[in-house]
C-alpha positions as CSV (number, residue, x, y, z in Angstrom):
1,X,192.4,13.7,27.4
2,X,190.2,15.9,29.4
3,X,187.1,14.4,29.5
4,X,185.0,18.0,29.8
5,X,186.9,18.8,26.5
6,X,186.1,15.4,24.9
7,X,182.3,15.6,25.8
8,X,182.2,19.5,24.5
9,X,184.2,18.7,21.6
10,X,181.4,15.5,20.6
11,X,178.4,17.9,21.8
12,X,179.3,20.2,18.7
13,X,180.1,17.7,16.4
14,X,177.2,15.4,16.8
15,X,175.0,18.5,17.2
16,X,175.3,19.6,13.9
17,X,174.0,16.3,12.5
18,X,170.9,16.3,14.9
19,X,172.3,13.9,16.8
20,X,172.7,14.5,20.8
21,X,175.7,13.4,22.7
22,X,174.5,12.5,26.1
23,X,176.5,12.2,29.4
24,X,174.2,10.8,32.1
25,X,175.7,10.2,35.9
26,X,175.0,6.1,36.6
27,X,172.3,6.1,39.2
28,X,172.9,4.8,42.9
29,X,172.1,1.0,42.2
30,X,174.2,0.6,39.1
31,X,176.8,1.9,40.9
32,X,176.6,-0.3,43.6
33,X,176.1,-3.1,41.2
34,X,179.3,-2.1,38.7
35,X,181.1,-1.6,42.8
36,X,180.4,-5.0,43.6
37,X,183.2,-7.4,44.9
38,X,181.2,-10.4,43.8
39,X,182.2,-9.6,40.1
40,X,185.3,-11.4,39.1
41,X,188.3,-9.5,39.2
42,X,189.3,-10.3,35.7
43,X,186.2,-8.5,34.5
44,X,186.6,-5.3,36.8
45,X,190.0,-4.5,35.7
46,X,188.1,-4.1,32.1
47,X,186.0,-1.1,33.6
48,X,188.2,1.3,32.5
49,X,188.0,0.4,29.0
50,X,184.2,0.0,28.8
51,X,182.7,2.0,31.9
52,X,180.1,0.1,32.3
53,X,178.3,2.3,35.1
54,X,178.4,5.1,32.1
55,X,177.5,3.5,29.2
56,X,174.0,1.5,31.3
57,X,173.3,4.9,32.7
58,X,173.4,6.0,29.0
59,X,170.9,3.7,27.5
60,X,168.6,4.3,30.2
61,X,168.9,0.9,32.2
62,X,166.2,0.7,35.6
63,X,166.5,-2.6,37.8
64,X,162.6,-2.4,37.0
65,X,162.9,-3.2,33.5
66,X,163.1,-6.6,31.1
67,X,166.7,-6.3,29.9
68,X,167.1,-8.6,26.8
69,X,171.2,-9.1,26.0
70,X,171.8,-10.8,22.7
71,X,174.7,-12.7,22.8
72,X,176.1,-12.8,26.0
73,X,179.1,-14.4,25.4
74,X,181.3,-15.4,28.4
75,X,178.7,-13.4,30.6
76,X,180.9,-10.3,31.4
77,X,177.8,-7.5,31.3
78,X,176.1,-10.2,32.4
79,X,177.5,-10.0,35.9
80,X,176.5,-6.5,36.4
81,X,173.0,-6.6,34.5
82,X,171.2,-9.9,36.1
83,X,172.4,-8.5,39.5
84,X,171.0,-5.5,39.0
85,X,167.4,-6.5,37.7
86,X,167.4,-9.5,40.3
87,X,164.1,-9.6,42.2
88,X,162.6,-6.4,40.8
89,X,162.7,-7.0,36.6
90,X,164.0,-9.3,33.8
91,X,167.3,-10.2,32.8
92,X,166.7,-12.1,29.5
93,X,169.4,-13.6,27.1
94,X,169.1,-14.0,23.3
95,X,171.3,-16.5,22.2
96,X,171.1,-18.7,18.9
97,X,169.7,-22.3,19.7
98,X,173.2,-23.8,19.8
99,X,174.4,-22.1,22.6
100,X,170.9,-22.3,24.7
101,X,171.8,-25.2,26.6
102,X,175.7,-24.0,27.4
103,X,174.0,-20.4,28.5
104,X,171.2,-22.2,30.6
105,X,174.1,-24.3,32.5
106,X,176.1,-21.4,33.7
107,X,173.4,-19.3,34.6
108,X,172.4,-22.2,36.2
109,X,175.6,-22.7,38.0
110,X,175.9,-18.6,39.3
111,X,171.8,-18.8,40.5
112,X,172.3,-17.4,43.9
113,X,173.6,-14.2,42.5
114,X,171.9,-14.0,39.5
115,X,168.4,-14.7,40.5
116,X,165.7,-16.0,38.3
117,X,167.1,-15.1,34.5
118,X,165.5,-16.4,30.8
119,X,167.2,-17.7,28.1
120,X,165.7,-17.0,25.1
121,X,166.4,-18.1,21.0
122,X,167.2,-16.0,17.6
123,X,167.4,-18.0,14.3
124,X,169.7,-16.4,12.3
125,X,168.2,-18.4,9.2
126,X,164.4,-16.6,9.8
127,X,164.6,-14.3,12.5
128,X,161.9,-15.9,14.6
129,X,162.9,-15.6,18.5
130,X,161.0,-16.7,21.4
131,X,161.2,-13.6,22.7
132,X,156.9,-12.7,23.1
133,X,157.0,-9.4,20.9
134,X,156.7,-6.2,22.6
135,X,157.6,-7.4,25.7
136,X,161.4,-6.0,26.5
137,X,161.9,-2.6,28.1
138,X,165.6,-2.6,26.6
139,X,167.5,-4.6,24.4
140,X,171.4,-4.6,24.7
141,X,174.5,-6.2,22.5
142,X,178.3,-5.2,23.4
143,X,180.4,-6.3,20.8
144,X,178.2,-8.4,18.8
145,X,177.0,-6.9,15.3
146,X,180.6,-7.5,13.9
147,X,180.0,-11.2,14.3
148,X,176.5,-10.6,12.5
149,X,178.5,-9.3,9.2
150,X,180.9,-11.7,9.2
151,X,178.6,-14.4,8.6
152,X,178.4,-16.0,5.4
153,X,175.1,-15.3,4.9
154,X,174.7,-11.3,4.3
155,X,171.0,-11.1,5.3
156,X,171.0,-12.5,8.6
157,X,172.2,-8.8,10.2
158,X,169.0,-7.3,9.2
159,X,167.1,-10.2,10.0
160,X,168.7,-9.9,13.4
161,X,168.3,-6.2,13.9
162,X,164.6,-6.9,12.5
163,X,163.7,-9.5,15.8
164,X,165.2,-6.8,18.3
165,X,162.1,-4.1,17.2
166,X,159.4,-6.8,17.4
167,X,161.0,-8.0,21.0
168,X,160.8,-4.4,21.9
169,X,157.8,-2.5,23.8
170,X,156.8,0.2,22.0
171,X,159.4,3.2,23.0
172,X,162.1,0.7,24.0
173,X,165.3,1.1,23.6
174,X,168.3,-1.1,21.8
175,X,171.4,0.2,23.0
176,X,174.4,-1.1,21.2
177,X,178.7,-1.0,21.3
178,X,180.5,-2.3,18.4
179,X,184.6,-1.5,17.4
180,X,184.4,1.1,15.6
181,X,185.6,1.2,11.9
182,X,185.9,5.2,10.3
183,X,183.8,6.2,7.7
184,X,187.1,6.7,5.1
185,X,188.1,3.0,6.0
186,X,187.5,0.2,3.2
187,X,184.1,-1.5,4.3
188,X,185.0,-4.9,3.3
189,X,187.2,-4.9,7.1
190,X,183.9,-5.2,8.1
191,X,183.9,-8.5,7.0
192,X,187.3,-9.7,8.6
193,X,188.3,-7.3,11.5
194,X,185.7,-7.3,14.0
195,X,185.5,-3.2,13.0
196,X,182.6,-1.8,11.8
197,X,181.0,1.4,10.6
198,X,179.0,3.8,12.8
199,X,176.6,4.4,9.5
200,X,176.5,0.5,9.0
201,X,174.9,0.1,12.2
202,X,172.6,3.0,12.2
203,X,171.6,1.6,8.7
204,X,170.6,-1.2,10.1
205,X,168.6,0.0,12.8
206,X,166.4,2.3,10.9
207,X,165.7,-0.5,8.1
208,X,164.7,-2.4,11.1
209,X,162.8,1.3,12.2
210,X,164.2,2.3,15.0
211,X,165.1,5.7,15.4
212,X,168.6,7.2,16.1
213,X,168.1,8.8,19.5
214,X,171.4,9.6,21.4
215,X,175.4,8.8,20.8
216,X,177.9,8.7,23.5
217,X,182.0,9.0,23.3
218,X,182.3,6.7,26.6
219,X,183.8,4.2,24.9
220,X,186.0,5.9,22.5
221,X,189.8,5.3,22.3
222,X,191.4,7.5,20.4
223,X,195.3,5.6,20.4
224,X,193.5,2.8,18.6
225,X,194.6,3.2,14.8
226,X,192.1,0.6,13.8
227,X,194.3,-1.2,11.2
228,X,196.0,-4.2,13.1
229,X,197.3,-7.3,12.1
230,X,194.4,-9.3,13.4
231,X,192.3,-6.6,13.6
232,X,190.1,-5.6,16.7
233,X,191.8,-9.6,18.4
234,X,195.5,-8.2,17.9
235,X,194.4,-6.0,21.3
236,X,193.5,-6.6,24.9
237,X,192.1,-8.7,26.0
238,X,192.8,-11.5,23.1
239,X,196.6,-9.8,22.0
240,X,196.2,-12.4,19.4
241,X,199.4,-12.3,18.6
242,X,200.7,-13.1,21.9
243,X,203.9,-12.1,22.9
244,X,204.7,-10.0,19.7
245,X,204.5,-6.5,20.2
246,X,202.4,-7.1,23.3
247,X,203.5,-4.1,25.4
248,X,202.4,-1.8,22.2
249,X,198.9,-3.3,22.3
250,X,198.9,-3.0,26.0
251,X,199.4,0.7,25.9
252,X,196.8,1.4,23.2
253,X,194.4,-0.7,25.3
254,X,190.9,-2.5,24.0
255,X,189.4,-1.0,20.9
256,X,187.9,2.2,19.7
257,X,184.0,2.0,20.0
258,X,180.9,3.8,19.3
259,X,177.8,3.5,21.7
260,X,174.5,4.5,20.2
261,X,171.1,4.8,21.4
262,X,168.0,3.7,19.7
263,X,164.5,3.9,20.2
264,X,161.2,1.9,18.9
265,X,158.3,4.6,17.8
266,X,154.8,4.5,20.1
């Protein structure tokens, strides 16, 4: 699809809600960072599924700032974020106490290219981080609020959303990308296929008080038909279901997802 068309086409639809669709050219040192060949190739080849030059030029990222990421995971915007705020800001990463240890090990083991990097806890029973609040410039989560709603406990997602504004300076910004579920789709898949509403999230955000400040189709996929076997896993990279129907998946690619800008008030 032609990308001029795509971003016109979002500009007039989002602009009739209020909301504005940015497109914002990645500047010099997050291109050079996204560019490096000390990222693992595994994780490049993803680029073209979740531009991640785009979508940190989007949110506003500077290698000046304290960049909180909640949930890292197996590290892969981690590679390009700690990098990129090495020796000039902050590269902190929220994880739930469990996984402190396991998080403090690799960064531990990747030092020489990561710098000097903080891990930092979230309790999902209270909310209480050790994050000191109003201390992050930006706060970031790729792929994670789905695995907030599927927890058993309904509450913790606002909780969660809740710790991100007090961790926030005062006009920071959360920037986040989940799978995205449609509006006309039955909510409950939020609670079993890793897809999730656009309005869930924003809901979430203002209850927390943020305010909606920017939306961008970057990371849209419009072959995905959101309704898989095993949901957003039955694509690349999991293909869940292995073998079956693998070259289907392949062509559809990773998962339809919204990227959405939020601010903290002054």
């Amino acid at each position: 699809m032609n990308r001029l068309l795509t971003a016109a086409t979002c500009l007039a639809t989002l602009g009739a809600t209020g909301v504005v669709a940015q497109s914002v050219a990645p500047s010099k040192d997050i291109a050079a960072v996204v560019a490096s060949p000390t990222r693992a190739p595994a994780n490049r080849a993803r680029d073209r599924y979740r531009h991640p030059a785009e979508t940190l030029a989007f949110f506003g990222v500077k290698p000046t700032q304290t960049v909180v990421e909640f949930l890292p995971a197996g590290g892969w915007y981690t590679e390009i974020l700690a990098p990129l705020v090495k020796g000039r800001g902050r590269y902190v990463a929220l994880v739930p106490t469990a996984q402190a240890d396991r998080t403090r090990t690799v960064f531990a083991e990747k030092a020489a290219a990561y710098g000097a990097v903080q891990v930092a806890t979230i309790d999902f029973k209270t909310g209480a981080s050790t994050i000191p609040a109003g201390s992050a410039d930006m706060l970031l989560t790729f792929r994670n609020v789905h695995n907030l709603l599927m927890q058993d406990d309904p509450a913790v997602a606002g909780r969660v959303f809740k710790a991100f504004y007090a961790a926030l300076k005062p006009g920071g910004v959360l920037g986040v990308v989940d799978h995205r579920l449609p509006e006309d789709m039955d909510t409950a898949r939020e609670k079993t296929s890793g897809y999730i509403k656009r309005s869930t999230v924003v809901r979430l955000a203002q209850a927390a008080g943020f305010k909606l400040a920017g939306e961008s189709r970057i990371n849209a996929n419009p072959k995905d038909t959101h309704d898989h076997p095993e949901g957003v896993w039955t694509l690349p990279p999991s293909y869940r279901l292995k073998d079956v129907d693998r070259a289907k998946y392949a062509a559809i690619g990773e998962s339809d997802r919204f990227t959405i800008k939020f601010v903290k008030g002054r």
